[in-house]
C-alpha positions as CSV (number, residue, x, y, z in Angstrom):
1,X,-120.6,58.4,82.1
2,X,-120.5,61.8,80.4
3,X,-118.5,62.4,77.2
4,X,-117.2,64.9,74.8
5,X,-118.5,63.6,71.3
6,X,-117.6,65.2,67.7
7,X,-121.4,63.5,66.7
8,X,-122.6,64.0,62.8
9,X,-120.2,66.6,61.5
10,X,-117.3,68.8,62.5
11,X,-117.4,71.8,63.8
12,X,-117.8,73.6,67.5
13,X,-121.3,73.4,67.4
14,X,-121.0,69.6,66.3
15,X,-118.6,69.2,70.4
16,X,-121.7,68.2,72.6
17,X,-121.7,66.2,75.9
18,X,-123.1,62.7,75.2
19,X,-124.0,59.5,78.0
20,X,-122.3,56.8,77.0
21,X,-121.6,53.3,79.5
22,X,-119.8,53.0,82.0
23,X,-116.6,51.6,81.3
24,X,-114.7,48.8,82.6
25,X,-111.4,47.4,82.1
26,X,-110.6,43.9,80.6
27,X,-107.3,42.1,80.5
28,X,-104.2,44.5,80.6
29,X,-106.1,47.5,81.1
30,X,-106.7,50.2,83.6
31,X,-109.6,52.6,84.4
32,X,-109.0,56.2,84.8
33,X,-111.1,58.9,86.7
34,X,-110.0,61.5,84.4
35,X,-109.1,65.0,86.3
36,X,-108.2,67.4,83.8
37,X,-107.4,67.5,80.0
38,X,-105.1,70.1,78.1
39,X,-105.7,71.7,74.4
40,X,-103.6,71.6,71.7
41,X,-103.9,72.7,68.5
42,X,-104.1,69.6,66.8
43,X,-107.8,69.5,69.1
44,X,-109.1,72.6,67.5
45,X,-108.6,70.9,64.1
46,X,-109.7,67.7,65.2
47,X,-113.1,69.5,66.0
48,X,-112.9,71.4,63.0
49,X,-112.5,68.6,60.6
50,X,-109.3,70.6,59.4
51,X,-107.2,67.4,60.7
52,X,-108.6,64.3,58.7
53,X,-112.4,65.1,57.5
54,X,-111.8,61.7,57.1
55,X,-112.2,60.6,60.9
56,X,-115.0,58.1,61.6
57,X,-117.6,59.8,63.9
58,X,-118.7,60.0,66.8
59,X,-115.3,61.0,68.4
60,X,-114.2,61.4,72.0
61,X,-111.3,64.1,71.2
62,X,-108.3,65.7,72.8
63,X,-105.5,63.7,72.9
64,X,-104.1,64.9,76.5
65,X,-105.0,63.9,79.8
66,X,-104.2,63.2,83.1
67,X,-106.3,61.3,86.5
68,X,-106.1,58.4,88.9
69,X,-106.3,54.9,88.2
70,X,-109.5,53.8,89.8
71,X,-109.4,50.0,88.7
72,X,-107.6,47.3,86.7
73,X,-107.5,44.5,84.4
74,X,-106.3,41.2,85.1
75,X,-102.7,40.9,84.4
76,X,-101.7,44.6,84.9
77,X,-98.7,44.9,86.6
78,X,-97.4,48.6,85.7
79,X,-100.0,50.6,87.9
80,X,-102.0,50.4,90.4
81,X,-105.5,51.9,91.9
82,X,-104.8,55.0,92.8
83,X,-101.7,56.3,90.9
84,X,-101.6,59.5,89.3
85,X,-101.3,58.6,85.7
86,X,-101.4,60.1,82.1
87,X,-102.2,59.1,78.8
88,X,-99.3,58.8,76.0
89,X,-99.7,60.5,72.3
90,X,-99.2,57.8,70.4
91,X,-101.1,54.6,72.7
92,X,-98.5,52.0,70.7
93,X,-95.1,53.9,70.6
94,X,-93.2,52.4,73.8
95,X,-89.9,52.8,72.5
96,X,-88.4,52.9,69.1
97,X,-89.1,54.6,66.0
98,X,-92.3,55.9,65.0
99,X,-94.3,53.7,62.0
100,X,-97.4,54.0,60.1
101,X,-98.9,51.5,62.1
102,X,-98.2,53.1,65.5
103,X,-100.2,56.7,64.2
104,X,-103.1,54.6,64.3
105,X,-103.1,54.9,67.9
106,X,-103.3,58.9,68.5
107,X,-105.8,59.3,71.0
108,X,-108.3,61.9,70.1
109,X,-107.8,61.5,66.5
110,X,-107.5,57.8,65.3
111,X,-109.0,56.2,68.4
112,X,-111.6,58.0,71.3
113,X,-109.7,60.7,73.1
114,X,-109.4,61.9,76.9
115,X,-112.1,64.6,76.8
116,X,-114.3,61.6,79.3
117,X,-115.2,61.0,82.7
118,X,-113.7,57.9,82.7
119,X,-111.3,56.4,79.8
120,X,-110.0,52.9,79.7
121,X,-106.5,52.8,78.3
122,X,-103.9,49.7,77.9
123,X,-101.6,50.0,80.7
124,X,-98.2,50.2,78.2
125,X,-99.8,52.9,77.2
126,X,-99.3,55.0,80.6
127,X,-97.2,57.0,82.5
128,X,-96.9,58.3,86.0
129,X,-97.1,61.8,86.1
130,X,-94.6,63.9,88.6
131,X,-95.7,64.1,92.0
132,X,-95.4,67.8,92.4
133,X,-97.6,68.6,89.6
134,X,-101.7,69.4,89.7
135,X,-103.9,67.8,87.8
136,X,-103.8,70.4,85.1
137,X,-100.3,70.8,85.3
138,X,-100.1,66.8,84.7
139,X,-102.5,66.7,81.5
140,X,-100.2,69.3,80.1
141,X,-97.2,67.2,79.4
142,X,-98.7,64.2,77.3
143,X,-98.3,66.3,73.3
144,X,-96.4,69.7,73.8
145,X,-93.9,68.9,76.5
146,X,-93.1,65.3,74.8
147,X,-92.9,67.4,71.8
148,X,-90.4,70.1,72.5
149,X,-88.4,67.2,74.6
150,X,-87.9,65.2,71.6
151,X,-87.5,68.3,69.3
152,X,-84.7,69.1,71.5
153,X,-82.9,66.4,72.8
154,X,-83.8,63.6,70.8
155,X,-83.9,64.5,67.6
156,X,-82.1,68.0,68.0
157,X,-79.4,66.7,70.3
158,X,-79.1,69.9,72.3
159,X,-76.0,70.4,74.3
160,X,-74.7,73.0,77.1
161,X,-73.7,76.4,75.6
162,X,-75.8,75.7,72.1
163,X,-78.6,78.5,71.2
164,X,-82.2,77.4,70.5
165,X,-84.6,79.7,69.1
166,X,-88.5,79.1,69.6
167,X,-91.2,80.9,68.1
168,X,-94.5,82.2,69.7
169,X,-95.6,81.7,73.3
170,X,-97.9,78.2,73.0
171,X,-97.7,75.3,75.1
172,X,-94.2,73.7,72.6
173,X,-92.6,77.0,72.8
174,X,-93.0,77.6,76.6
175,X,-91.8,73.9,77.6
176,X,-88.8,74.1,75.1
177,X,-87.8,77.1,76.6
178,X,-88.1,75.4,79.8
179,X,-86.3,72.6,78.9
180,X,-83.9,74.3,76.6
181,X,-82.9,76.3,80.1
182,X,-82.3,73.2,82.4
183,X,-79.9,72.1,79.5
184,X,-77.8,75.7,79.5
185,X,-78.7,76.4,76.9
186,X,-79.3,79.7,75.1
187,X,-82.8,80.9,74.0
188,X,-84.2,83.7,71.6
189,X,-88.0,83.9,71.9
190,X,-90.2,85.6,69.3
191,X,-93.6,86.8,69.8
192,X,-96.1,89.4,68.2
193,X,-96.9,90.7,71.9
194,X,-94.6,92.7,73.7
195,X,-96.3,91.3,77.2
196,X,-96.0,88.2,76.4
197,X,-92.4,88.7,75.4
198,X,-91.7,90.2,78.6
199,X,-93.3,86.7,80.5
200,X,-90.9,84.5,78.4
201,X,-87.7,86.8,79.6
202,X,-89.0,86.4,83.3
203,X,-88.9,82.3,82.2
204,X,-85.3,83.1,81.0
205,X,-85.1,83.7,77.7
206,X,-81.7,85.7,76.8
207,X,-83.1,87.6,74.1
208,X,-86.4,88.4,72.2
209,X,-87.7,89.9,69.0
210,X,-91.4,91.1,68.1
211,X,-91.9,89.0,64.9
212,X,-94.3,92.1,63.9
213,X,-92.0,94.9,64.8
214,X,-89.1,93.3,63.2
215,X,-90.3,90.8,59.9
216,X,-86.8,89.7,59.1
217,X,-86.6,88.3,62.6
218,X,-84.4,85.4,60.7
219,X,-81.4,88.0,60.4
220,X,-82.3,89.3,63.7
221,X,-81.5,86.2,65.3
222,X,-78.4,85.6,63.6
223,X,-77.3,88.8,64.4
224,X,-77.6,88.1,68.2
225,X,-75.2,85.5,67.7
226,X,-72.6,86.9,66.2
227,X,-73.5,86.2,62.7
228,X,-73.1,82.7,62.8
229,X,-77.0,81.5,63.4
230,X,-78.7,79.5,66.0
231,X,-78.3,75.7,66.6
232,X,-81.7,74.3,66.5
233,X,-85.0,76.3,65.6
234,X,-88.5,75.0,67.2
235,X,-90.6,75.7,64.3
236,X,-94.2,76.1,65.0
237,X,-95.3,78.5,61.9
238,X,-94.9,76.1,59.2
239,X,-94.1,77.3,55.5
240,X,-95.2,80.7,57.0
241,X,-91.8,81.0,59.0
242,X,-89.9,78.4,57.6
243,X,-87.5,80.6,55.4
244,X,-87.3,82.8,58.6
245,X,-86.1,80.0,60.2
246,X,-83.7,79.0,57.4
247,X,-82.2,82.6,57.9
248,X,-81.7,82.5,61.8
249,X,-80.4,79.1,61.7
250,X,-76.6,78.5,61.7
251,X,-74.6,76.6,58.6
252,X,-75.3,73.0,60.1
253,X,-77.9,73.2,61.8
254,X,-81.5,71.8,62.6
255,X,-84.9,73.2,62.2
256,X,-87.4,71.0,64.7
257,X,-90.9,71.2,62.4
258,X,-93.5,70.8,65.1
259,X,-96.4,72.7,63.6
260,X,-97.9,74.5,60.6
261,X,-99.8,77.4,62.3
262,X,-98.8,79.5,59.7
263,X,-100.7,77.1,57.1
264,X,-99.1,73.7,55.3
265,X,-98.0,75.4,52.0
266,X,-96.0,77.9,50.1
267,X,-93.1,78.6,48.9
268,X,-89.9,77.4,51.1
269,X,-86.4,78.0,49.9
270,X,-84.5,74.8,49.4
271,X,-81.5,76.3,48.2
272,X,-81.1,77.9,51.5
273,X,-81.5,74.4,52.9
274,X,-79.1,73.2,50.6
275,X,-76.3,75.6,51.0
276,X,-76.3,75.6,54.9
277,X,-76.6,72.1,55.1
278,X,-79.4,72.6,57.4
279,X,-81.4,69.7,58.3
280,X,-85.5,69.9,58.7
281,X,-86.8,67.3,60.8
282,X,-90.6,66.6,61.7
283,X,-91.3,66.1,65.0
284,X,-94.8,64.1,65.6
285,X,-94.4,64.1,69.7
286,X,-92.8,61.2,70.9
287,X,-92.6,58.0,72.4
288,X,-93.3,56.5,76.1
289,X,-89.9,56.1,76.8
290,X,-89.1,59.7,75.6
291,X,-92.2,60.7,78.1
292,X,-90.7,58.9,80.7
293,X,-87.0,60.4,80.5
294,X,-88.5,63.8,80.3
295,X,-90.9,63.1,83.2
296,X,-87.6,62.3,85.6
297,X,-85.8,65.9,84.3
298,X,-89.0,67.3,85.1
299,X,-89.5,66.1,89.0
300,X,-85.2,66.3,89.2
301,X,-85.6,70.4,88.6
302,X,-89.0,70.7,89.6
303,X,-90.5,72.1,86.4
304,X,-94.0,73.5,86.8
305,X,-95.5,73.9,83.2
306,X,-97.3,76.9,82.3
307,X,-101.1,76.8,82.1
308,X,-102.5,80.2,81.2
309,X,-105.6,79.2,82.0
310,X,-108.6,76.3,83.5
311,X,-112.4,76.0,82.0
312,X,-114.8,73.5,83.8
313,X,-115.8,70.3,82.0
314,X,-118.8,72.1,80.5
315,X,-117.1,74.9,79.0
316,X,-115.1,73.2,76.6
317,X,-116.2,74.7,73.3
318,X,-115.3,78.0,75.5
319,X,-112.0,76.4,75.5
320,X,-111.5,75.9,72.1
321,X,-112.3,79.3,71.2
322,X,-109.9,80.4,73.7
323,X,-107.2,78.5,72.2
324,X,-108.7,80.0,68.7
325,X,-107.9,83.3,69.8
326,X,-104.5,83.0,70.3
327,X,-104.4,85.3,73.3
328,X,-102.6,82.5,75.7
329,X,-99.8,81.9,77.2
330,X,-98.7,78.5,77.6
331,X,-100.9,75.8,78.3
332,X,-104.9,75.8,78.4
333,X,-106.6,73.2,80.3
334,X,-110.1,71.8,81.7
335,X,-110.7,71.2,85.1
336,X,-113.4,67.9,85.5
């Protein structure tokens, strides 16, 4: 069967397709005709060797993925050939709280990804997808959308009436708006790109600010509420945005950390945390039950995640620098 392999060192050039054997299931697992895979950015710095240069290779990566079970195991009782399935983040987090020994089963990173043919996966470590979906559309929700579900309802306990802001326009952002509405909620969007601003209003964002037009978006946002700051802020930037955040976010409140775009250091101003009582919570995706709970939302309002784009199975470094570029809007996907 054809592979994506990371072989002898990291980098775009080091992505080549690569034979490898057929697979086959044994005892509680399934096989999986894989359809279509998603990016996220954790994949580019998988590739990169930005994520742990420390991974042993070679490496099947991408961690998102979504097909049809095309046989099982003895003993598997949770699917069945030909159910459209998709691969959880974290192959060992049913339910629960996240440990140490749980992130050692993050597909594409500590264990062989989805960018395959054909994967063989435990089948605890499954979900159906929603039957209205595609098969990009599917492969989309496994990181991002259990992300921004967890950053908002899990950990961020969103309710009716609250006001969310979410930065940038990348597959997290999109969905949390998406979810964020479906709650009634409020949302302020920020983006560097005026069209893409415009897209997210059309999804149903309330407000929006260009993050390059106006820097001190923080006071921005806190000025579209009144002066008393937002309830929960997705924070995709990192410690380039955080004290933005910190600014925009209301005395009380939460900051959901779900990525470091803006680079994992510098200088972030805990007094402000301190002061406003503001509470910063990482938010490494989520479990199978969280997937699950967000699956039935999703097929209750008929959600239809974003993909901006779909690259065939041999364009996937194409892909990657796609994603690299930043010019996309929402999810990016490969079509096997």
């Amino acid at each position: 069967m054809k592979v994506y392999e990371i072989q002898n060192s990291f980098g775009l050039d080091s992505l080549n397709i690569a034979e490898r054997p057929d697979a086959s299931p044994s005892y509680g697992q399934v096989l999986i005709k894989i359809r279509a895979v998603s990016l996220n950015y954790r994949d580019l710095m998988v590739v990169k060797g930005l994520y742990n240069p420390n991974i042993p290779l070679p490496l099947i990566p991408f961690s998102d993925g979504a097909g049809e079970v095309v046989a099982v195991g003895e003993g598997v009782t949770r699917v069945k050939v030909g159910d459209r399935v998709a691969g959880i983040f974290f192959q060992n987090w049913i339910a629960g709280k996240l440990t140490a020994a749980k992130t050692n089963s993050a597909l594409g990173g500590a264990i062989d990804g989805m960018l395959a043919e054909y994967v063989v996966l435990d089948e605890d470590g499954l979900v159906h997808v929603p039957a209205h979906l595609t098969d990009a559309e599917a492969a989309a929700l496994p990181c991002a959308a259990v992300t921004a579900w967890n950053a908002l309802f899990h950990s961020g306990n969103l309710k009716a009436g609250e006001t969310v802001l979410v930065q940038g326009t990348g597959g997290v952002s999109i969905f949390a708006l998406q979810f964020a509405k479906i709650a009634g909620a409020r949302v302020i969007a920020t983006s560097s790109s005026d069209e893409k601003l415009e897209k997210v209003k059309q999804l149903g964002a309330s407000e929006i600010i260009n993050y390059k037009q106006t820097p001190k978006w923080g006071k921005n946002a806190r000025e579209l509420t009144d002066s008393e700051g937002v309830d929960l802020v997705v924070e995709v930037g990192g410690s380039g945005t955080l004290n933005e955040s910190l600014r925009a976010v209301r005395i009380g409140g939460q900051i959901s950390l779900i990525g470091v775009l803006s680079g994992g250091s510098g200088e972030i101003s805990t007094v402000s945390m301190l002061m406003k009582s503001v509470r910063v919570q990482g938010i490494y995706v989520g479990s199978r039950e969280m997937f699950e709970a967000m699956n039935q939302a999703i097929t209750l309002h008929q959600i239809k995640p974003i993909v901006d784009r779909v690259f065939p199975f041999s364009e996937a470094r194409e892909a990657l620098k796609y994603m690299e570029s930043g010019s996309h809007f929402g999810k990016i996907c490969i079509q096997f």
